[in-house]
N, C-alpha and C positions, 0 to 999 in steps of 0.2 A: 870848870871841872871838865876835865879829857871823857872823851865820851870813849865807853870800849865795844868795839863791834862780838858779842860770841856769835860764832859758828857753832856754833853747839847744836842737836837737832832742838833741843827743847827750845832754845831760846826764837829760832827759827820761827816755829808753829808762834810761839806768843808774839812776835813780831807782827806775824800774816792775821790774826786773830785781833790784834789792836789795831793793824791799818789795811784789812779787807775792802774795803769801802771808799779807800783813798784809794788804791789802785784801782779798784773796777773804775771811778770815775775817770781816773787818769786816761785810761784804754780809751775809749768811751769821747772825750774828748780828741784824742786825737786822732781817730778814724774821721771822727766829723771836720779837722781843721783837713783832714786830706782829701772827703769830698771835695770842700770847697776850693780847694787847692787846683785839684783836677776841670773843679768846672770852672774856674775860670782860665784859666791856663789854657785850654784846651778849647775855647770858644772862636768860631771861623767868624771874621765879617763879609756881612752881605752884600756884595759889588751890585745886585741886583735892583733896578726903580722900578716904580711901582708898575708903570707901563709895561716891563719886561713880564713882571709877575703876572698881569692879566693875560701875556699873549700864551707863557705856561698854561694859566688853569687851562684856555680856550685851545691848546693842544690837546690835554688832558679829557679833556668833556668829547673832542671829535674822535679820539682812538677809543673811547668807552663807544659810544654812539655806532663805531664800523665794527666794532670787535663782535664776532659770532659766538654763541654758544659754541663749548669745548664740549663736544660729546665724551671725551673721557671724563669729566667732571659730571656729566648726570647724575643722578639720583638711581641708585639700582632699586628696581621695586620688586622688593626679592617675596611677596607676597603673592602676588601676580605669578612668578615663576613657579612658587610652589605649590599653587591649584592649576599650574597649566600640564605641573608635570605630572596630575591624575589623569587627563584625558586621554582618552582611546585617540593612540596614531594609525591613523590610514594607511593600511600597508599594501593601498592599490598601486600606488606609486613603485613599491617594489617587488611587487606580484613578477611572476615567470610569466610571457609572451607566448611559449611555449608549452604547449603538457606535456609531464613524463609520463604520460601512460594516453595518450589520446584514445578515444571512444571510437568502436570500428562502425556506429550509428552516429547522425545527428541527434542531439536530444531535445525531446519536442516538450513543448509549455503544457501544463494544463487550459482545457478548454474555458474559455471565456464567453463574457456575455458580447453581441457583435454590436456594431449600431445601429441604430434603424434609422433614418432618413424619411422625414416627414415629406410630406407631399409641396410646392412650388407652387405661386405664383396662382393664387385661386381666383377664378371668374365665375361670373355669375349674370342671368340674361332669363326673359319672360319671354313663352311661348304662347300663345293662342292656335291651337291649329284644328283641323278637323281630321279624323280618322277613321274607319268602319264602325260601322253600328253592329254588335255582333246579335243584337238583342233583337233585331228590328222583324226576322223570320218570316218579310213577306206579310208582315199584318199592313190589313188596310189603313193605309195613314202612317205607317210608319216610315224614318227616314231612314237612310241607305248611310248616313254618316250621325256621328255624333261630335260634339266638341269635347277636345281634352285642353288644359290650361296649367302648364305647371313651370317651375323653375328649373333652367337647366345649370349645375353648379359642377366646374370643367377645373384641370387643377394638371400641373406635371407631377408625374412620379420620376424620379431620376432613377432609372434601373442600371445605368450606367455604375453610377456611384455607390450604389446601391449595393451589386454586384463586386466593385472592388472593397469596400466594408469588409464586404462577407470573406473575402479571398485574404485580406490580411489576418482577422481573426483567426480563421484554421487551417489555411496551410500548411503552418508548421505545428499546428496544434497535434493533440494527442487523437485517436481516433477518427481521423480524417478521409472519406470519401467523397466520389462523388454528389449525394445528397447534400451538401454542404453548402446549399446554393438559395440564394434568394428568393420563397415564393410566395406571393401576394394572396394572400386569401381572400381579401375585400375588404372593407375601412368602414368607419363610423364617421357620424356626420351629427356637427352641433347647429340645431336651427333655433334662433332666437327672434322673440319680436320686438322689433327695436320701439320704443313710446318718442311722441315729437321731439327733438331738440337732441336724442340720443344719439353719438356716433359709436359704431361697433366697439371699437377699440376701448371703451367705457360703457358696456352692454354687460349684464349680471348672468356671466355665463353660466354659472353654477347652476341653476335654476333653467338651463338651457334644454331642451327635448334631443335625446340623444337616438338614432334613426342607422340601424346595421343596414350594408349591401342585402343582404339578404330579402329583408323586409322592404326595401325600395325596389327592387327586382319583381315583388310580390305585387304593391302598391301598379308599377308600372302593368303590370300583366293584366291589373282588372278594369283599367282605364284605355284598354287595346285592343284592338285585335289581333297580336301579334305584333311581333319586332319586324322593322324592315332595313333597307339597303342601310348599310352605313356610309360616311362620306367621308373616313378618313383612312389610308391605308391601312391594310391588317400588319403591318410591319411595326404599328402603332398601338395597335389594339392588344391590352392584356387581362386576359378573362378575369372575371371576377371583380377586376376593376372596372374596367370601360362597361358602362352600364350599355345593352343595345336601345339603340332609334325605334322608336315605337312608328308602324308602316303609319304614313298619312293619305287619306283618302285623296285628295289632291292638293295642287302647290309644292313647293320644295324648302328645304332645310337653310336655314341662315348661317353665315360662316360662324358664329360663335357654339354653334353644337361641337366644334373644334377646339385649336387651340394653338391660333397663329403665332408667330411664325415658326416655333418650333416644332407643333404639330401642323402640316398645312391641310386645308379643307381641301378633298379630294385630288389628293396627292397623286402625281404622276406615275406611273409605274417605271420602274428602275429594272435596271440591265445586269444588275448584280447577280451573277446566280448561286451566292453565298447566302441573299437576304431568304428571306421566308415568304412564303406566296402572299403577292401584292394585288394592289389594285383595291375598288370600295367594294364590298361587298357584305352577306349576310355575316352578322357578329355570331361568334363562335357558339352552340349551344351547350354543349358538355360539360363548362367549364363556368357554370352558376356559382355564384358567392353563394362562401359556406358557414353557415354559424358558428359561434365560440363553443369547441367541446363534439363538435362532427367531424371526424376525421374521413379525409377526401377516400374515392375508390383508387386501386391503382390505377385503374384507366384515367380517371381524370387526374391524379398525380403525376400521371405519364405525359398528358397536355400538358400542366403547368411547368415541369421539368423543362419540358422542349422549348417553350415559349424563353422560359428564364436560361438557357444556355442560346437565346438570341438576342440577348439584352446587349452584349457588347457591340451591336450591330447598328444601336439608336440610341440616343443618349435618354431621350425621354420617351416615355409613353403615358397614356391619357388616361387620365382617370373623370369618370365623365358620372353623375348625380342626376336623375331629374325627380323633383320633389310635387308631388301633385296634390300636398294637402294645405301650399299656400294658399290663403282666403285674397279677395279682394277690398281693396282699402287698408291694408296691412304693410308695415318695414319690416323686413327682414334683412339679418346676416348668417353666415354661413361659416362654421370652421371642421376641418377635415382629417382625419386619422387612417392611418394605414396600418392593414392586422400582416401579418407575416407569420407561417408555421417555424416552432419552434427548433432548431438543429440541435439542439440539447433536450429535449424531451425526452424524459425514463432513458437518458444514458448512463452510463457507472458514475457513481458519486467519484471513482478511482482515479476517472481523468478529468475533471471538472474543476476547473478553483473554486467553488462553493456547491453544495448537494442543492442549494434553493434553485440554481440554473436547471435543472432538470424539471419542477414542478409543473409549471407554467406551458403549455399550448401552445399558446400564441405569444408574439411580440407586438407590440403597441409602439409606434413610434410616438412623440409631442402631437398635440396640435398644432394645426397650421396656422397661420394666418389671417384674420377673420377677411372675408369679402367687403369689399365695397356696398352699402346699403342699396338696396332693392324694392319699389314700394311697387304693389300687385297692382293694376289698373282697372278698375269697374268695367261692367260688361258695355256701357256704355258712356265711349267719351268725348269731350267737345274737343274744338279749333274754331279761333276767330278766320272768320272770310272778309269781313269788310265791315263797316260801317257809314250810313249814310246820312250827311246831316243835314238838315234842315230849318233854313232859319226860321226863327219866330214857333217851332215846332221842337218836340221832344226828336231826339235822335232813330233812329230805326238800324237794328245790326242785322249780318245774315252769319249764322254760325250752322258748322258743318259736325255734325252729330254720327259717330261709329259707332255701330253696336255688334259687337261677337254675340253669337246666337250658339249657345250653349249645347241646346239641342242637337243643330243639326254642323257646329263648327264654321259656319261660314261666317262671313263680316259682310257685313250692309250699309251704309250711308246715305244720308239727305240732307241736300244745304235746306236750312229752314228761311226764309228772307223776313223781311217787317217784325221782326222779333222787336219791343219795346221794354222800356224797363218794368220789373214787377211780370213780366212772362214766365210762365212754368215752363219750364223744358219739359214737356210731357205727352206727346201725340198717338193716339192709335188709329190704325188702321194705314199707316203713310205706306205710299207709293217710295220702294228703296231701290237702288242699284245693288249689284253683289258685283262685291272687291275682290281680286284672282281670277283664280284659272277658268271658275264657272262660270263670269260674265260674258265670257264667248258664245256664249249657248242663248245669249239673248235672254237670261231668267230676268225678271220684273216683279220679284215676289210685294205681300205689302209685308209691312211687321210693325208690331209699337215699338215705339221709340221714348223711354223713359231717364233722364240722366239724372233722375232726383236731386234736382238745380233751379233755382229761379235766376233769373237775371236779375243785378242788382244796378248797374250801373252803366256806361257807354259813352268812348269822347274817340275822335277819330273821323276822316270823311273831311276835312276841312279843305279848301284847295289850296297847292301851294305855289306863289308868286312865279310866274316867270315858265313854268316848267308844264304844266299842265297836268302833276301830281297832285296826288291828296297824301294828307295826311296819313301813318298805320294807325287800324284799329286796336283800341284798348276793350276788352269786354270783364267787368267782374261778376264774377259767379257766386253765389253763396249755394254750398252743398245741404241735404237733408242733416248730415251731422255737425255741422257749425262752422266749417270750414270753409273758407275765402279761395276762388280760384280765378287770376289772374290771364285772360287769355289774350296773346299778342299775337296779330295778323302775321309780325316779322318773323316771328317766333316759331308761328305755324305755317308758315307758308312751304318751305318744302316737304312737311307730313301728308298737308293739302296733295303735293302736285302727286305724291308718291300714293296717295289712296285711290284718285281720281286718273291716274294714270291708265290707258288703256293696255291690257293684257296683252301679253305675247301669243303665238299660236300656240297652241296645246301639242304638247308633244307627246306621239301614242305611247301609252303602256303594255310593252309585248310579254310582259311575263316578271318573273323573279330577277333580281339581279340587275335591273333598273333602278332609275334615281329616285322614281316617285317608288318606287316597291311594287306589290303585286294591287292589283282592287282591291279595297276589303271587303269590296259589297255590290250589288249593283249600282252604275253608278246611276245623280238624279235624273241622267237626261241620256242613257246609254242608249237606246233604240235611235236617238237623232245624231248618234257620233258617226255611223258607218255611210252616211248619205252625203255627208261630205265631200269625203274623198269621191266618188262615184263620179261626182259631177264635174268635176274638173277635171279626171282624167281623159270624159268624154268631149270638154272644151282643148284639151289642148291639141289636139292634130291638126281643128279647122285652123287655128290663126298660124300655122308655117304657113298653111296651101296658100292660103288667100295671100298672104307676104310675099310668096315665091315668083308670081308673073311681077307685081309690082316691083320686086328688084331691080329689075334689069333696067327699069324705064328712066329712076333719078341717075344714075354715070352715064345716060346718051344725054342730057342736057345738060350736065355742064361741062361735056369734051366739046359741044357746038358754042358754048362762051368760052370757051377758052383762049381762042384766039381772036375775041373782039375785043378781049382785057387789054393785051400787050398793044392793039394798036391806035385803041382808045388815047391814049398818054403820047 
């Protein structure tokens, strides 16, 4: 049967609607015969061996290896930028160099607090000396001296520095005058007693006894008779600090009442006639440490001005302590504070960076530095002399016994000999030497002699081979309070030579403004000082005369040998 095509639309649609499903397969199918078409067709062969392909990767892997990060491929951290673009930009950077309206004044700061500068380099030293008896009034038996014994505790003050402190805080401050200047009103002083084993530096200062100029001023006045010479130039001395030298009845001043080498002990007088009147002499009196809450006179403000606009002239000056309520058998240390009047006291809160700067007085600089420990010495102390031994026999030492006598200040000595073990240190009535100035006079007083000491022990005195030495003595001592003292001949032997030393001549005291200062009293042996001189001035005319005929006589005998030398030969 002839098949007939219509075209028709209807018959169209029935066509598409009985063979929908053949054609989509048909599509379908041959897209998929044309991938396959394509990929085979279209497939390269690989001229490459294996070897070739390793030396690739190993290209591959070294240009990864060198290759740098792309900074344009970073990461933008747009998180980061947009908290950064909250903060305050600095716009010092683009500030004018210039003012458009510049100020026909400088403009000056609010006043500030200045620094204070603590005191340098603190020393510390034991005195025993003797001084006038002011009590003594000519009673029968009374002495003409007494003994004082205190700690002299010496320190720099930088006024130098001090003074440039003060010049940068208000120079260009606001209310700026003269008075703007440095002045030391007097310092506080920490005295502690240090227990065995303790070093300052680990010493419970809190607990520390705190001691104003003022009251040591006070202390030194009742233990004196007066202040005397000082020994270090007044170019150094600054009142209220430098405590004055209390006068000594005789002997003289040790270089640590100073304060080498930046202050030197009796300083030369200098040619300057910028500096301030030189030379040692009496410490200033007007110019007494003032307590916290006592405002100075102008006259003595007027001192301390003058003194502080010569501070650029020495870099340091002295601040000098003596402490007379050290005990004996005691450690102490020492730390130090400097008071200063206040340049902002009751000024305008208007020119002030805080109104609390005006309140306050005084300025307090830190403490200083605590002192090197200091242990007081008993009125009476030992040194080994020797030891003498003996065989088959217990040892026998001689020990050399000082005692400062309280009383009248002087110091006395006796070597004791045949001391055995198990001896008291404890003699009355002994025959003593007096050590210084006054054993020129011949005194031979007696005095007891008490070291509250037994001898414990003794090895020393032995000969030694060859040389015709002995052995140094060892001596130990056990004290009344339990304590073990150790005493070495080697040890002791130039304290020995320096006690037993014989005295220089005495040198007179004409007045004020001497090294020893003025008498405080009469002195012990003053009726036998003027017969001295007397006598010698009537021995010296005889020995020229009798000299003068003998002159002549030795050059005529040997011009008569002279010419039997040359013909001798």
């Amino acid at each position: 049967m002839k098949m007939k095509i219509s075209l028709d639309k209807n018959s169209l649609k029935n066509f598409f609607l009985d063979h929908v499903e053949k054609v989509v397969f048909g599509v379908f199918l041959l897209i998929a015969l044309l991938i396959c078409y394509f990929g085979f067709a279209s497939r390269e062969s690989l001229s490459l061996t294996p070897r070739d392909l390793e030396r690739k990767v190993q290209d591959a892997q070294n240009v990864i290896a060198k290759q740098k990060e792309n900074a344009a491929n970073a990461i933008t951290d747009y998180a980061h930028l947009a908290e950064s673009s909250r903060a305050r930009i600095d716009d010092a950077p683009y500030a004018s160099t210039r003012l458009w309206r510049p100020n026909l004044w400088a403009l000056q700061r609010p006043r500030g607090k200045p620094a204070v500068l603590t005191a340098e380099e603190p020393n510390v030293s034991i005195h025993m000396v003797a001084v006038g008896n002011s009590n003594a009034g000519g009673a029968a038996g009374g002495s003409a001296t007494k003994g004082a014994r205190f700690v002299a505790v010496t320190a720099l003050v930088p006024v130098k520095k001090q003074n440039a402190a003060f010049n940068d805080a208000f120079r260009e401050a606001l209310g700026y005058d003269e008075k703007d200047v440095p002045i030391h009103v007097g310092f506080n002083v920490q005295r502690v007693e240090l227990p065995p084993g303790v070093d300052p530096q680990n010493a419970d200062w809190t607990a520390a006894k705190i001691i104003d100029s003022a009251t040591a001023l006070e202390e030194a006045t009742e233990n004196s008779s007066g202040s005397g010479s000082d020994v270090v130039d007044t170019a150094y001395v600054l009142p209220g600090i430098t405590q004055p030298l209390i006068a000594l009845a005789h002997g003289q001043w040790e270089k640590n009442v100073a304060h080498e080498p930046q202050i030197p002990f009796l300083a030369p007088k200098r040619e300057n006639s910028d500096m301030p009147p030189q030379g040692p002499g009496p410490a200033p009196g007007p110019a007494a440490p003032r307590r916290p809450g006592v405002r100075p006179t102008q006259a003595a403000n007027a001192v301390e001005t003058t003194e502080m606009l010569a501070a650029d002239k020495v870099e340091y000056k002295l601040l000098r302590f003596l402490d007379f309520k050290a005990e004996p058998g005691k450690r102490y240390a020492y730390r130090l504070q400097l008071v200063l009047d206040n340049p902002n006291y009751q000024r305008p809160s208007n020119i002030l960076e805080s109104s609390d700067l005006a309140k306050d007085e005084f300025l307090k600089s830190d403490w200083s530095a605590p002192t090197s420990p200091i242990a007081i010495p008993p009125d009476t102390r030992l040194f080994a002399v020797s030891v003498k031994s003996r065989p088959g026999l217990d040892p026998q030492g001689t020990i050399l016994l000082l005692k400062w006598d309280e009383t009248t200040g002087m110091e006395v000595f006796k070597e004791k000999e045949a001391l055995e073990r198990g001896k008291l240190l404890r003699f009355k009535g002994e025959e003593v030497k007096v050590r210084g100035a006054l054993a020129e006079h011949g005194v031979q007083p007696t005095a007891d002699l008490d070291a509250k000491a037994v001898v414990l022990d003794m090895i020393g005195g032995k000969k030694l081979s060859g040389r015709g030495l002995t052995s140094p003595a060892d001596v130990l001592v056990l004290n009344f309070d339990g304590s073990f003292v150790l005493l070495n001949e080697l040890d002791d032997m130039a304290q020995i030579e320096q006690i037993t030393k014989e005295p220089e001549k005495a040198v007179e005291n004409t007045g004020e403004g001497g090294l020893l200062g003025p008498p405080a009293g009469p002195p012990p042996l003053g009726a036998k000082k003027p017969e001295p001189p007397k006598k010698p001035d009537a021995k010296k005319p005889e020995p020229p005369k009798k000299a003068d005929p003998k002159k002549p006589e030795p050059p005529k005998k040997p011009d008569a040998k002279k010419p039997e030398r040359p013909m001798g030969p």
